[in-house]
C-alpha positions in Angstrom: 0.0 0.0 0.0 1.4 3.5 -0.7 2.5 6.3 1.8 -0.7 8.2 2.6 -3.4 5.4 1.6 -5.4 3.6 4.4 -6.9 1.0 2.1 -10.5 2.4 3.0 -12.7 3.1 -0.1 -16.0 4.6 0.7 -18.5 7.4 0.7 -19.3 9.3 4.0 -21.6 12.0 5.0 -20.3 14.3 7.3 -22.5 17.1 9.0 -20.7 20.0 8.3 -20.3 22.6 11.5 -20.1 26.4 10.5 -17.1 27.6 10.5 -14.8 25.4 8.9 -14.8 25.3 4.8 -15.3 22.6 2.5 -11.7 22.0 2.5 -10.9 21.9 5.7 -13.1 19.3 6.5 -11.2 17.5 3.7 -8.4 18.0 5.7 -9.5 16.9 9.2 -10.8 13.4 7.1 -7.4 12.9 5.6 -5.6 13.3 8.8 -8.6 11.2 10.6 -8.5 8.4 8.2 -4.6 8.6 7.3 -5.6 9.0 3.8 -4.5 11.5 1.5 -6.9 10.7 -1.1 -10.0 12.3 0.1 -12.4 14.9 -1.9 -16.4 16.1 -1.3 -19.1 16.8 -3.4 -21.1 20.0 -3.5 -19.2 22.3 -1.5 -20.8 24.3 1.2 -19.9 28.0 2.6 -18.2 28.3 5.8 -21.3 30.2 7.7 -23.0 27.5 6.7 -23.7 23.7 7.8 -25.3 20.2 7.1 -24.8 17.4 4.5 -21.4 17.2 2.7 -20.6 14.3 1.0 -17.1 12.8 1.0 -15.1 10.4 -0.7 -12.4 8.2 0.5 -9.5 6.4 -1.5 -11.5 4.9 -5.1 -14.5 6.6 -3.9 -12.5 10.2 -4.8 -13.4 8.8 -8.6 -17.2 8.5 -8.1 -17.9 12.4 -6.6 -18.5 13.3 -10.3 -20.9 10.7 -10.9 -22.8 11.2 -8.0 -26.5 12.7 -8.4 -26.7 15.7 -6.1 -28.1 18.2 -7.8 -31.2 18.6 -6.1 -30.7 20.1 -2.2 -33.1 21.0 0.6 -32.3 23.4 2.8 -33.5 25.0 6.4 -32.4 29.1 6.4 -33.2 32.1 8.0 -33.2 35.6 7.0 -33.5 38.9 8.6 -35.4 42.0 7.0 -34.0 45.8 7.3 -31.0 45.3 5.1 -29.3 43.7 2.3 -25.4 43.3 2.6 -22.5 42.8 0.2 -22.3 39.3 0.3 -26.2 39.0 0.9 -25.3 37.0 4.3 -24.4 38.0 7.6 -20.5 38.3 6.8 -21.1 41.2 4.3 -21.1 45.2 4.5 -24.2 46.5 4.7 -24.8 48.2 1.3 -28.5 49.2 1.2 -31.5 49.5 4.4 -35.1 49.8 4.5 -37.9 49.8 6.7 -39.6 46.6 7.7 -43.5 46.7 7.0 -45.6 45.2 10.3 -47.0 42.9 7.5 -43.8 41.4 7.5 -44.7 40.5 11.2 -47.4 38.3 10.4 -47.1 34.7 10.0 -49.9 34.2 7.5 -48.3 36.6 5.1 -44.5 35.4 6.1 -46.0 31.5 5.0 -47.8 33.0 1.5 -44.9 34.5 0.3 -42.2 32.3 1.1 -44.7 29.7 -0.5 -45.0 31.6 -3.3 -41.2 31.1 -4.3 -42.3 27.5 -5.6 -41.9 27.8 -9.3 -39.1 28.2 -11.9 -37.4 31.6 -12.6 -34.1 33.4 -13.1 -32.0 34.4 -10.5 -29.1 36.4 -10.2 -26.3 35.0 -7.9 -24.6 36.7 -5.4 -21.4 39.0 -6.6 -19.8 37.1 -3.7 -19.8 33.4 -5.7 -17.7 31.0 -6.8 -18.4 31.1 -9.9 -15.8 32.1 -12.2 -15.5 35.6 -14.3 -12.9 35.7 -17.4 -11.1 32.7 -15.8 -11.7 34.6 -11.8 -13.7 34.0 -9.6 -16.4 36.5 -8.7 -15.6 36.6 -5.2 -11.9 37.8 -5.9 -13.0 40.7 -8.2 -15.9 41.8 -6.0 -13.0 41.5 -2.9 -10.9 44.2 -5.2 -13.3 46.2 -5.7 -14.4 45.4 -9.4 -17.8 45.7 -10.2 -19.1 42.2 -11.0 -22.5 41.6 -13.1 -23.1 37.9 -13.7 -25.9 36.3 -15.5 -29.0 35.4 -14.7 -29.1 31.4 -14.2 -32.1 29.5 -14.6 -33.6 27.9 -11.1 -36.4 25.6 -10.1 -37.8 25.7 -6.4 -39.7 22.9 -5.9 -40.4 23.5 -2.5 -40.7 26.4 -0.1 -42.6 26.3 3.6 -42.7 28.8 6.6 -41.0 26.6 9.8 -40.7 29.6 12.1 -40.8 33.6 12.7 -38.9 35.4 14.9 -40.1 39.1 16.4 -38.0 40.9 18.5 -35.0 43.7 17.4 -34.9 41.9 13.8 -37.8 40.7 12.0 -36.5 37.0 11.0 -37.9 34.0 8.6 -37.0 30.7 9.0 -37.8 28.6 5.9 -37.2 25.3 4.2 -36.4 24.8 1.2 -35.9 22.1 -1.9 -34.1 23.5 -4.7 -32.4 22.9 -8.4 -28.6 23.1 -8.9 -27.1 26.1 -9.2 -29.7 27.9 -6.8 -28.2 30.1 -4.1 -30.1 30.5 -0.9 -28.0 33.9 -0.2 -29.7 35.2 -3.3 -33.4 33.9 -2.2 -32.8 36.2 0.5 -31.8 39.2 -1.1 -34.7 38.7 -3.5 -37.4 37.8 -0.9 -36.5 41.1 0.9 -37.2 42.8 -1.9 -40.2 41.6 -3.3 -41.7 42.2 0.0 -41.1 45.9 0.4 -38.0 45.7 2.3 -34.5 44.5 2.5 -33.1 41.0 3.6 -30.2 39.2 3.8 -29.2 35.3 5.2 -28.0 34.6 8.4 -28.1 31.2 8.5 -28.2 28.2 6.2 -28.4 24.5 6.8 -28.3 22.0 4.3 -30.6 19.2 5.1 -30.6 16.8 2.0 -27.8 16.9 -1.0 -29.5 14.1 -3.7 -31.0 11.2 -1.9 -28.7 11.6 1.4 -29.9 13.4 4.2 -28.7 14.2 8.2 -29.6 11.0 9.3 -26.7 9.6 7.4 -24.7 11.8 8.4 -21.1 11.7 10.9 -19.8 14.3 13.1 -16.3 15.3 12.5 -15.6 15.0 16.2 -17.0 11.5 16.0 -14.8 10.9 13.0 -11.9 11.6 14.3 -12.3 9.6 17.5 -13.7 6.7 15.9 -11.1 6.9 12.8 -11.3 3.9 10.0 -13.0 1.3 12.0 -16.4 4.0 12.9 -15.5 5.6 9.1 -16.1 1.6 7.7 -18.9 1.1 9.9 -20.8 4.7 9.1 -20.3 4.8 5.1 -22.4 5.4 2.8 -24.4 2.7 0.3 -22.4 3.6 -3.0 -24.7 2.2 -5.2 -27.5 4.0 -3.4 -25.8 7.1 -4.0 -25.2 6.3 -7.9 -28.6 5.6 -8.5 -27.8 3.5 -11.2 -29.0 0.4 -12.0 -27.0 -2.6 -10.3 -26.4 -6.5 -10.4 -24.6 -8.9 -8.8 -21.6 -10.8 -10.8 -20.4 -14.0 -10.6 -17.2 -15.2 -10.0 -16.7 -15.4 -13.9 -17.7 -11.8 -14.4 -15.9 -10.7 -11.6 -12.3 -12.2 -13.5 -13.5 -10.6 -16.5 -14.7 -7.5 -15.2 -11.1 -7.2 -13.5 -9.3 -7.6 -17.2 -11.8 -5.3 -18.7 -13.3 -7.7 -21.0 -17.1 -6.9 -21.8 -19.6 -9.3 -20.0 -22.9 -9.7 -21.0 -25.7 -6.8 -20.3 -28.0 -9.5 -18.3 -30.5 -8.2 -16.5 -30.3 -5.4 -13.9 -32.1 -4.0 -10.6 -33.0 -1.0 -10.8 -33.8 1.6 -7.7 -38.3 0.8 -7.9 -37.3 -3.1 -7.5 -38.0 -4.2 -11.0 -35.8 -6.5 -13.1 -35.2 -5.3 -16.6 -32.5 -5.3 -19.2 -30.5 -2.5 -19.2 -30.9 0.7 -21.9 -29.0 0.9 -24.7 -25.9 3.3 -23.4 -27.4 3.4 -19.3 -24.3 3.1 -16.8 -25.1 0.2 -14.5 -23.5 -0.6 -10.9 -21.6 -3.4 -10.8 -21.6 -5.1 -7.0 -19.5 -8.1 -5.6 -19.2 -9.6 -2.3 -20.9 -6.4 -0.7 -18.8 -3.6 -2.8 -19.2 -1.6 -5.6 -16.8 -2.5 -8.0 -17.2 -1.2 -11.0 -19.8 1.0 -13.1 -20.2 0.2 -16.5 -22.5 1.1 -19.7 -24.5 -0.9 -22.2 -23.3 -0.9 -25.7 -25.4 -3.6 -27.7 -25.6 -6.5 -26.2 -22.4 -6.0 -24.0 -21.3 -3.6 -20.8 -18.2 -1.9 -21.5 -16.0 -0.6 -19.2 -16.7 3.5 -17.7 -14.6 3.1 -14.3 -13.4 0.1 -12.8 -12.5 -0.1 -8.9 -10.2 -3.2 -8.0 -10.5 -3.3 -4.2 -14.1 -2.4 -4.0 -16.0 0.6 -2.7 -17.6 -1.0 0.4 -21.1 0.3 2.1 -23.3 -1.9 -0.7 -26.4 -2.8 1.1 -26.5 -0.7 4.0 -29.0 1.8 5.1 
């Protein structure tokens, strides 16, 4: 085994605490785990919290594949001013007075309901997302003026879970979003439409894809527990795929490990049914309890997409 590898191949779910970045809890899982091969899906703010998926070792290779795109997540927002960053940790760059409707729960529930729907948004000027090869957080940080494009966004769910009255006026909401949707800009857009100004002050993401909190580890717990609690706690690979799976026998398995093409046969797929495979549909390939490979039909044949020799364990839990 290499320098720096701990022979562990799986997905985890780590609950993200605010504070820390994306990549620092990357690093506390590679000094944890004693593996240098460590990466996440979907990264998450530092103000902010909840679901972040990891891979460890040959699981590093399936964060691209996984299906994440749709999140759900719990934030809160206070109304009187919008900020640089539309969160808590910008300046504040624009106030306005809070209407007493904005007091009310019935009208707080209508119009966060009414941000079910698909629309353009504008994202924050404080984003990742990159500008003539920058990213728009570094030119808004130097003072440029940064205009990005509108990006097209689905909310597919929005609900009222608390109000808060007191020196701030404050929403807490839940929400179940498309990819690319920032929360930060919800808020800055909610304020708006309801006579006032608004920015986040906290966000907490509660689903990313299929996995939720409840398969979720604390970093804490992590740490203390290193590999043994990590193999215990992983996640179900082929769950997370969502591909279509089956079981090979021994056979396949020496073929598979050659990369010779093995039949299609026939395939499980995530309702229960058995069916062939479509014509170019990646299916999981699972032996012995791991994921180890995941392959695409071509005729009559799967051919090899990405082989994974020692297995990426967790198949069959949860």
């Amino acid at each position: 085994m290499k320098r720096g590898q701990s022979g562990l191949n799986c997905l985890l779910a780590v609950d993200k605490p605010v504070g820390p970045s994306s990549h620092d809890v990357v690093n506390r899982v590679r000094r944890a785990l004693g593996e240098r091969r460590v990466g996440h899906a979907g990264t998450l703010d530092p103000a902010a919290s909840g679901v972040l998926v990891v891979g460890v070792g040959l699981a590093t290779r399936l964060l691209g594949m996984l299906t994440l795109d749709e999140k759900a997540y719990e934030a809160t927002i206070c109304f009187g001013a919008e900020t640089s960053t539309d969160d808590a940790e910008g300046e504040v760059t624009r106030t306005a007075a809070v209407p007493a409707e904005l007091s009310d729960e019935a009208f707080a529930a209508r119009s966060v309901a009414a941000l079910v729907g698909s629309f353009d948004q504008v994202p924050p000027s404080f984003s990742a997302i990159s500008v003539d090869g920058r990213r728009a957080y570094d030119r808004a940080r130097h003072g440029e003026q940064v205009e990005l494009e509108a990006r097209h966004v689905t909310i597919h769910d929005a609900r009222l879970l608390s109000l808060e009255v007191g020196e701030r006026v404050c929403w807490t909401f839940y929400c179940h979003v498309s990819k690319g949707t920032y929360v930060r800009a919800l808020a800055r857009d909610l304020g708006r439409e309801v006579g006032s100004a608004a920015h986040l002050v906290s966000l907490r993401r509660v689903s990313s894809g299929d996995v939720g909190l409840t398969s979720c580890v604390g970093l804490e717990e992590l740490e203390a527990g290193g590999l043994p609690f990590a193999a215990d706690h992983c996640l179900d690979p082929v769950t997370a795929l969502g591909y279509p799976f089956r079981t090979l026998s021994a056979s396949e398995l020496e073929d598979v490990s050659f990369g010779r093409r093995i039949e299609s046969g026939i395939v499980f797929d995530h309702a229960g049914a058995l069916r062939e495979p479509a014509q170019h549909e990646l299916v999981s390939l699972v032996s012995q309890g791991s994921l180890v490979g995941v392959w695409k039909r071509e005729g009559s044949t799967l051919t090899c997409e990405a082989n994974f020799p020692q297995g990426i364990i967790g198949v069959g839990r949860g």
